[in-house]
N, C-alpha and C positions, 0 to 999 in steps of 0.2 A: 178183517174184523167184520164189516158189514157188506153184504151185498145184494146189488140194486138186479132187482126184477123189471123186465120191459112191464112197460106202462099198455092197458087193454087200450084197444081203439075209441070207447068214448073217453075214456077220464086219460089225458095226457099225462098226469103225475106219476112218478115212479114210484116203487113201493119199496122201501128200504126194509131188511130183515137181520136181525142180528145172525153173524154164521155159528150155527150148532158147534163147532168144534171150540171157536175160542170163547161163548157165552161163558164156560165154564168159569174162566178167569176171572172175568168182567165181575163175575157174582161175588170170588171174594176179594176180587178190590173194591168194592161196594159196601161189604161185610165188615173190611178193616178198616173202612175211611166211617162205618157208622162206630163202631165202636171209639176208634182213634175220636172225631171231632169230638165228640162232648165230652171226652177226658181232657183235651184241651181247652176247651170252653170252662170248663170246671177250674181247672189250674189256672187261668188268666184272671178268674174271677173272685176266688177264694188264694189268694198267695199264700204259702206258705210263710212263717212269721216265726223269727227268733224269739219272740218275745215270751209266746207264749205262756212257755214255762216261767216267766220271770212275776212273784209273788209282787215285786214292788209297781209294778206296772201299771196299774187300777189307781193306785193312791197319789204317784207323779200324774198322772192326768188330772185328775181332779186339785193337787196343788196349782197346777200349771194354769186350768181354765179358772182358777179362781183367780190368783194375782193379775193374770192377763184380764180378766173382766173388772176387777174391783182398781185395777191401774187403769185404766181408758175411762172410768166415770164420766161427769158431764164436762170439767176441766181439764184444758187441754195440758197434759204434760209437757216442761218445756224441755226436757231431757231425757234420757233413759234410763232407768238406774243400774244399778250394778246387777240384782237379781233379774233385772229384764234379760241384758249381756247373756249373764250367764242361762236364763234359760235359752236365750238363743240360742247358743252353746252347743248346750244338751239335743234341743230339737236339730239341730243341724248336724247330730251325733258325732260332735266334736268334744267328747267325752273329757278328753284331760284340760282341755281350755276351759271349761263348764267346771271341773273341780276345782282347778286351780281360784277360779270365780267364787266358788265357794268356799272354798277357803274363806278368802277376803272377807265376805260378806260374814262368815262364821266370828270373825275378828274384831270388827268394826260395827255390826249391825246384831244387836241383841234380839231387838224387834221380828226379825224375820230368820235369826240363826234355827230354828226347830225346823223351817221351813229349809232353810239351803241346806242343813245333813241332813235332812230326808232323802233329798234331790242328789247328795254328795251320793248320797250310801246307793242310791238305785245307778249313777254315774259307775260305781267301782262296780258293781255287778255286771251291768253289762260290760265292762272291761272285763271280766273274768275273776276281778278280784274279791272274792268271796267271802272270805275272812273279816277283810278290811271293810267291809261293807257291813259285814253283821256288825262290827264294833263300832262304827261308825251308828248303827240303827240306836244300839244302846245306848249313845251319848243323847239320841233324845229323848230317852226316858226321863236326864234329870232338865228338861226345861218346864212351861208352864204350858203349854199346849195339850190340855189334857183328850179333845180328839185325834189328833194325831198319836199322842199314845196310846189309846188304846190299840189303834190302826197297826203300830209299829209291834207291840204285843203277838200282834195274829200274826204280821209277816214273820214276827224272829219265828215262831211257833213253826212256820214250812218251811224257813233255810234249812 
């Protein structure tokens, strides 16, 4: 692949030249590795995301940083509640431990039930359950949260 030329009598260095015959190659493994790196660079840096497509996606985040911000306050919680659980649940995309959570909390906790079927119904979606999830959206049309309903309005509007 390379080869070395005697060096002239003052300058002792040798003078390396690429061989004409296999430069060729060189060029396009040079050519492929420019195109190849930054499609990889590209893919490590932008991932591809199931989520995407998922309408409910936008409005579980923004449930999720608000309980988590408005539960840490200045007072130190001495427990964790059940909606904390279960969104651990959820974040830990342990989908049916997070419903079942929901559940409960749908059962017991009036207060925050608009909040855990929002979270139940975007749960069954990413499971695939898609049906069950739109019925579940509806169930929070009859609570008292009237931001989140309108919210749940536009998502049924893309299921």
């Amino acid at each position: 692949m390379y080869e070395t030329i005697e060096s002239d009598e003052k300058d002792e260095t040798p003078v390396v030249r690429l061989n004409p015959k296999r430069s060729g190659a060189v060029r396009w493994a040079m050519r492929i590795a420019a195109v190849l790196v930054p499609l990889l660079f590209l893919y490590f840096l932008f991932p591809f995301s199931g989520n995407k497509n998922n309408p409910l996606a936008a409005t579980t985040i923004q449930l999720v940083e608000l309980h988590t911000t408005s539960s840490r306050g200045d007072a130190p919680s001495p427990q964790t509640t059940l909606l904390d659980e279960a969104i651990q649940s959820f974040q830990q995309k342990d989908y049916q431990a997070a419903i079942a959570s929901f559940d409960q909390i749908i059962k017991t906790n009036p207060d925050q039930r608009a909040t855990a079927l929002y979270l139940k119904a975007d749960a069954l979606y990413r499971l695939g359950k898609k049906t069950q999830a739109r019925n579940t959206l509806k169930k929070v049309l009859n609570e008292d949260d009237d931001a989140l309903k309108t919210k749940v309005r536009e998502v049924l509007d893309k299921l």
